[in-house]
N, CA, C and O of each residue as an XYZ file, in Angstrom:
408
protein
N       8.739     -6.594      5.946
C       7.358     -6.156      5.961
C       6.482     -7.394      5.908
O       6.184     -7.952      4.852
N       6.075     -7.801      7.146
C       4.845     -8.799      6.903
C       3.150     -8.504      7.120
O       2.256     -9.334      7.286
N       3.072     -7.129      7.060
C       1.617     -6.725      6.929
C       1.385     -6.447      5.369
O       1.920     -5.634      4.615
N       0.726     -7.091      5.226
C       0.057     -7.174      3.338
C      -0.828     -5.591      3.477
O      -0.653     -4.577      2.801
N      -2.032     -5.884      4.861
C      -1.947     -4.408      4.316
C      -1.638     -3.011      4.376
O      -2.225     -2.060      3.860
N      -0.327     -3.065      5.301
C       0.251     -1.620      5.174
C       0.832     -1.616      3.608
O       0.619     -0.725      2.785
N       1.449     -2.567      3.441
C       1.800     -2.854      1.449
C       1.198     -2.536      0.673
O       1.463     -1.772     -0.255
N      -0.047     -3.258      1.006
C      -1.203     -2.501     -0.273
C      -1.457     -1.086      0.039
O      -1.383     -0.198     -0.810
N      -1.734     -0.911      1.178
C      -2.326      0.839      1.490
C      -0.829      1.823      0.931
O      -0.960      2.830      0.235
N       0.284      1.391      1.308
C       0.900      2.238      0.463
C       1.693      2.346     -1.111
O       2.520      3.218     -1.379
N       1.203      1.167     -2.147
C       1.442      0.729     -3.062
C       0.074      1.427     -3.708
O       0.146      2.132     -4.714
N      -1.002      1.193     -3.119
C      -2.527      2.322     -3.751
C      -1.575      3.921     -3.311
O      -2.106      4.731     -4.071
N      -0.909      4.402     -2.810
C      -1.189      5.782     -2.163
C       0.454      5.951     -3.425
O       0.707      7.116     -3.732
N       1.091      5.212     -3.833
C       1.961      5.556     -4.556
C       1.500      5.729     -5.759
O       1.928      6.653     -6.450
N       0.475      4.801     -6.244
C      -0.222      4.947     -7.550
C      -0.497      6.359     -7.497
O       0.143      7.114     -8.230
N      -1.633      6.931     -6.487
C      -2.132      7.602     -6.696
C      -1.466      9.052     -6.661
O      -1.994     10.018     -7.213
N      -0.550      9.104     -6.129
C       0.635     10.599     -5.739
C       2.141      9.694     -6.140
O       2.576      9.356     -5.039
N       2.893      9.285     -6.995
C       3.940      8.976     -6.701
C       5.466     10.096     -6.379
O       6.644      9.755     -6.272
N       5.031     11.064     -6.321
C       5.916     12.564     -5.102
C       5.408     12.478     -4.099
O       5.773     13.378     -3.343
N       4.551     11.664     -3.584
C       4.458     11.661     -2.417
C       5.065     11.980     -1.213
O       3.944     11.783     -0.744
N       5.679     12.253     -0.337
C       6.473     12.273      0.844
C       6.294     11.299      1.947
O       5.211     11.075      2.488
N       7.527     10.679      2.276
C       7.326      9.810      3.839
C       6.524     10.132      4.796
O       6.117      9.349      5.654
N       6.229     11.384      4.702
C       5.539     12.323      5.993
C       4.541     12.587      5.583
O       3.828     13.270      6.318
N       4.073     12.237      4.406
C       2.728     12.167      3.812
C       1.846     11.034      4.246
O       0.811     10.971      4.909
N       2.798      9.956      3.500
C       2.186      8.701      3.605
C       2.473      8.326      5.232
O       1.726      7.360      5.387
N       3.061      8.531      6.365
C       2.995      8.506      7.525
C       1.522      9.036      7.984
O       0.626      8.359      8.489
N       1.512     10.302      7.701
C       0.173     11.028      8.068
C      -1.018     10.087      7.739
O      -1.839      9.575      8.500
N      -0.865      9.996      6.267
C      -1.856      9.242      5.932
C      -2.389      8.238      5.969
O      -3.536      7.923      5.654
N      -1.270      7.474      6.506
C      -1.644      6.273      6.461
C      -1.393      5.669      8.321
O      -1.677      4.515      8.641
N      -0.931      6.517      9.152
C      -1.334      6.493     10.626
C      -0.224      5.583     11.030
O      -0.270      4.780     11.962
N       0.948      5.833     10.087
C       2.348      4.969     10.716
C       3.162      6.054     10.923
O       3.117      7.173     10.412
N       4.061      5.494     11.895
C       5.514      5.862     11.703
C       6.365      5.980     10.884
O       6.714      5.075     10.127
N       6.977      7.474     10.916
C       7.692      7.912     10.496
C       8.727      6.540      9.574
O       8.810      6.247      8.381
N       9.480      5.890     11.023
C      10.461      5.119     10.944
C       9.853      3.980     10.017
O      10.511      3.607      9.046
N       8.668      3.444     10.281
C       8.241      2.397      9.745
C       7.740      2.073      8.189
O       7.721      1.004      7.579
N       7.329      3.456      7.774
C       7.240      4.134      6.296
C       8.570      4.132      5.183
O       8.631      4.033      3.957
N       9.590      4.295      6.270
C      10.877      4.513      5.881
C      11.280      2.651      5.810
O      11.977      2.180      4.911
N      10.820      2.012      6.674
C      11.066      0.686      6.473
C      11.043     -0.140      5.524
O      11.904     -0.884      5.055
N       9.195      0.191      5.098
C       8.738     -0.416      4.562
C       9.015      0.298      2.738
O       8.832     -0.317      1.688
N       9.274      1.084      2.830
C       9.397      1.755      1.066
C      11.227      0.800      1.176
O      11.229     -0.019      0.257
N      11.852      0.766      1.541
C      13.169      0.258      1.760
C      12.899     -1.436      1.163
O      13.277     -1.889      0.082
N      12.167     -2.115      2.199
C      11.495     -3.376      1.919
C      10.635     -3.785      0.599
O      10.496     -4.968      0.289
N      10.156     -2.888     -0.039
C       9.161     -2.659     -1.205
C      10.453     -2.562     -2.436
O      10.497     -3.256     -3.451
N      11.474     -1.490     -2.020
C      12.050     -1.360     -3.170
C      13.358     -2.945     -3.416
O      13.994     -3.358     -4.386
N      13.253     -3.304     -2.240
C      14.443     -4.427     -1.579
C      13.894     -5.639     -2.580
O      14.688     -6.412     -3.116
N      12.338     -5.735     -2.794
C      11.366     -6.836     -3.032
C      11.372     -6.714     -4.784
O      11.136     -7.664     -5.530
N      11.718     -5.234     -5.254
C      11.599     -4.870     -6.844
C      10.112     -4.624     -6.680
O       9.370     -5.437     -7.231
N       9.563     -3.614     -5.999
C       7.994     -3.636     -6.325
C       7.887     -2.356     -6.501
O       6.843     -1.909     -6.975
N       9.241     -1.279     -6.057
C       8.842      0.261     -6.739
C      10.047      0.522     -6.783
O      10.926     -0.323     -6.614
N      10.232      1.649     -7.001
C      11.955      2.456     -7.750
C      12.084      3.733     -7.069
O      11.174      4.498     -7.390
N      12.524      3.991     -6.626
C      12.372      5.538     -6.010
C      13.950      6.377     -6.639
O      15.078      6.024     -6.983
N      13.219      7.570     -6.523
C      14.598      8.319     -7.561
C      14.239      9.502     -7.238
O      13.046      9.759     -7.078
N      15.272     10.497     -7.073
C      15.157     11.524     -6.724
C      14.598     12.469     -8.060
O      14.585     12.060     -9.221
N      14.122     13.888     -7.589
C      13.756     14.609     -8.443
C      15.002     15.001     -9.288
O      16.078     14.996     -8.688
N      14.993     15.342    -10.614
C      16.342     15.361    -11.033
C      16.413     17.102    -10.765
O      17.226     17.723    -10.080
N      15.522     17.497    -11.384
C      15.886     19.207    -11.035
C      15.596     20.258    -10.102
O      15.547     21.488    -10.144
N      15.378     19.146     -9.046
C      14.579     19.642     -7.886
C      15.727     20.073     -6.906
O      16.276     19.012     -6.611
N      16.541     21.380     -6.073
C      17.355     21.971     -5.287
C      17.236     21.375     -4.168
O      18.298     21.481     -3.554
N      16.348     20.707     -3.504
C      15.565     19.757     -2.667
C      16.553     18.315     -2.961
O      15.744     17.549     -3.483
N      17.304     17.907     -2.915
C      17.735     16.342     -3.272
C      16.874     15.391     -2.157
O      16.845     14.171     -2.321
N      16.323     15.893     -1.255
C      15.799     14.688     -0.341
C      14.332     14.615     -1.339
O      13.614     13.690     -0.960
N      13.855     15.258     -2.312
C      12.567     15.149     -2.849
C      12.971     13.516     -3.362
O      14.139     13.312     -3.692
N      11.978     12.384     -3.413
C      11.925     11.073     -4.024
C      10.421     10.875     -5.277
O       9.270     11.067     -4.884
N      10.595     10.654     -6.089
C       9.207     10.352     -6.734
C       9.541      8.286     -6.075
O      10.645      7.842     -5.758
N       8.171      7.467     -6.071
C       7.841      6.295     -6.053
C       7.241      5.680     -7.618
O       6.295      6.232     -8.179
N       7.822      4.681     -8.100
C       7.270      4.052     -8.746
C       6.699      2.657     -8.521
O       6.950      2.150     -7.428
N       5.916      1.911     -9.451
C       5.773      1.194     -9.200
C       6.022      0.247    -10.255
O       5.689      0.608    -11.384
N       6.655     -1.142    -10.088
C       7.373     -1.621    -10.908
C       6.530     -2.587    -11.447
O       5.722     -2.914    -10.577
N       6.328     -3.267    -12.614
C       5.588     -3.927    -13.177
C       5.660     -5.137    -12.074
O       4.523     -5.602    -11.995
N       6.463     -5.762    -11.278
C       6.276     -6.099    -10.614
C       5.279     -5.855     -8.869
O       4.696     -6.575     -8.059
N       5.495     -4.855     -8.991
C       4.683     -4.159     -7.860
C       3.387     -4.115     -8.585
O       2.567     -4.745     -7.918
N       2.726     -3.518     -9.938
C       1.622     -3.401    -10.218
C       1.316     -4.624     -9.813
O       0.383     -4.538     -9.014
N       1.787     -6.176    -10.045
C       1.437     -7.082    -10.421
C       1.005     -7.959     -8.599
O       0.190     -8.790     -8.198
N       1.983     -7.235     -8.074
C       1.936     -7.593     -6.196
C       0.336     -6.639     -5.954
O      -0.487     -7.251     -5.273
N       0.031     -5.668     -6.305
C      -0.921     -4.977     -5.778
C      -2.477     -5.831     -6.332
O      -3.513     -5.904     -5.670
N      -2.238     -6.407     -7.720
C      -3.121     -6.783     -7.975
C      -3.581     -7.733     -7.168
O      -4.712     -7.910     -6.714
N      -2.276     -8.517     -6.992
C      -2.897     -9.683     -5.958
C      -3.515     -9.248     -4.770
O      -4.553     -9.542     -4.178
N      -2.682     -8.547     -4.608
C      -3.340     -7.803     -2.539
C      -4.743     -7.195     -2.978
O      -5.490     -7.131     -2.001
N      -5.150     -6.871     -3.795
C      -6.366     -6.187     -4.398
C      -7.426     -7.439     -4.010
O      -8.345     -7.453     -3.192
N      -7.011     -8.319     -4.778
C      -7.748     -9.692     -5.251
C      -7.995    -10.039     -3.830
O      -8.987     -9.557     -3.283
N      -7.374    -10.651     -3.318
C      -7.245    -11.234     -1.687
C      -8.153    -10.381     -0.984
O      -9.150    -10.816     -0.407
N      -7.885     -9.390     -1.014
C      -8.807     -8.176      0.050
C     -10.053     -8.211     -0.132
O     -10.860     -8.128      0.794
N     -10.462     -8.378     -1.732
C     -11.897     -8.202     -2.017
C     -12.551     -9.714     -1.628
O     -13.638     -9.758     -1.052
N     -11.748    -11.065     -2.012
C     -12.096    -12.052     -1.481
C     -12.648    -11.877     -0.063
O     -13.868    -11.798      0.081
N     -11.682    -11.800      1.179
C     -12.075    -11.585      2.045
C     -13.316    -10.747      2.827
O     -14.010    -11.132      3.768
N     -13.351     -9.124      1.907
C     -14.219     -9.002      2.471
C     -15.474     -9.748      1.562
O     -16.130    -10.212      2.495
N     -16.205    -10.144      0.328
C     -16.839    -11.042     -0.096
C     -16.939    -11.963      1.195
O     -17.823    -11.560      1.951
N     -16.452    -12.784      1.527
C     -16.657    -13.987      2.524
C     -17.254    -13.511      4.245
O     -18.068    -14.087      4.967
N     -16.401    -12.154      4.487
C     -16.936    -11.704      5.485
C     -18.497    -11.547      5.103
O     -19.414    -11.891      5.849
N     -18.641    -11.023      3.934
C     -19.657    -10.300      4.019
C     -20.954    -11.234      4.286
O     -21.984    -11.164      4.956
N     -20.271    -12.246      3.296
C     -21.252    -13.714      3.369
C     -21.618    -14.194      4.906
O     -22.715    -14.629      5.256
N     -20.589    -14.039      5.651
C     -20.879    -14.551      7.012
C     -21.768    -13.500      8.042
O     -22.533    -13.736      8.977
N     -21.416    -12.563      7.575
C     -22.531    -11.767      8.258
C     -23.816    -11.880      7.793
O     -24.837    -11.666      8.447
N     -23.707    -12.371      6.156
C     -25.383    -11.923      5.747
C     -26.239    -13.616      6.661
O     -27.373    -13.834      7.087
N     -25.282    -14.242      6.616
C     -25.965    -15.973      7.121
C     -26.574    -15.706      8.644
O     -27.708    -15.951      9.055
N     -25.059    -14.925      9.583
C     -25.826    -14.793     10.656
C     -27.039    -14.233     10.801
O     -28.013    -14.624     11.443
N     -26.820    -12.934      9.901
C     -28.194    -12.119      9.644
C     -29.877    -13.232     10.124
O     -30.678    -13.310     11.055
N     -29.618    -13.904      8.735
C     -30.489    -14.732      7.923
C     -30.841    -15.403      9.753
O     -31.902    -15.229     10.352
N     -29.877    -15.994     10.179
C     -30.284    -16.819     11.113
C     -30.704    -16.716     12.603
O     -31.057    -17.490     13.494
N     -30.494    -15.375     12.441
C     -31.036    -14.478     13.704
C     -32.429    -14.314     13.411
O     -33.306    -14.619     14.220
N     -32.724    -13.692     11.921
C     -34.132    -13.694     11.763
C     -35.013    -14.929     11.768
O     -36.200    -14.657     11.593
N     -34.808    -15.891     11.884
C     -35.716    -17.356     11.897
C     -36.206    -17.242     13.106
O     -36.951    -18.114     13.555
């Protein structure tokens, strides 16, 4: 997985539902099936979530997502970075702004 932010978008979407479904977070997040399946593989490969089946659920394909103190600690960063960026974008738009109006 070298997109930071399909990582973050689905490391926020685990926080927020961790029963989530592959076919959830596919939907939701406007990936592939296959690539959802990649990337939770890659995430758990990295120690950044835990996935475990429901224990009393007749369903065995049901998975809850966690997120591992390590993963909280990956999201924070991707958090941090993102807001940097847009901060700086934002800066560069407000300059052009500024300099269009002169």
């Amino acid at each position: 997985m070298n997109d930071n932010q399909d990582k973050f978008n689905i490391l926020r979407l685990i926080i927020k539902k961790p029963s989530v479904t592959q076919r959830e977070l596919s939907s939701e997040l406007g990936m592939s099936l296959g690539k959802i399946n990649f990337c939770l593989k890659e995430l758990k490969k990295k120690g950044l979530i835990k996935i475990s089946n429901f224990k009393k659920s007749k369903n065995k394909m049901n998975y809850i997502y966690l997120l591992t103190p390590k993963g909280i600690s990956q999201k924070t960063e991707l958090t941090l970075n993102f807001m940097q960026r847009k901060m700086q974008e934002y800066e560069e738009l407000r300059k052009e702004y500024e300099d269009q109006k002169k």
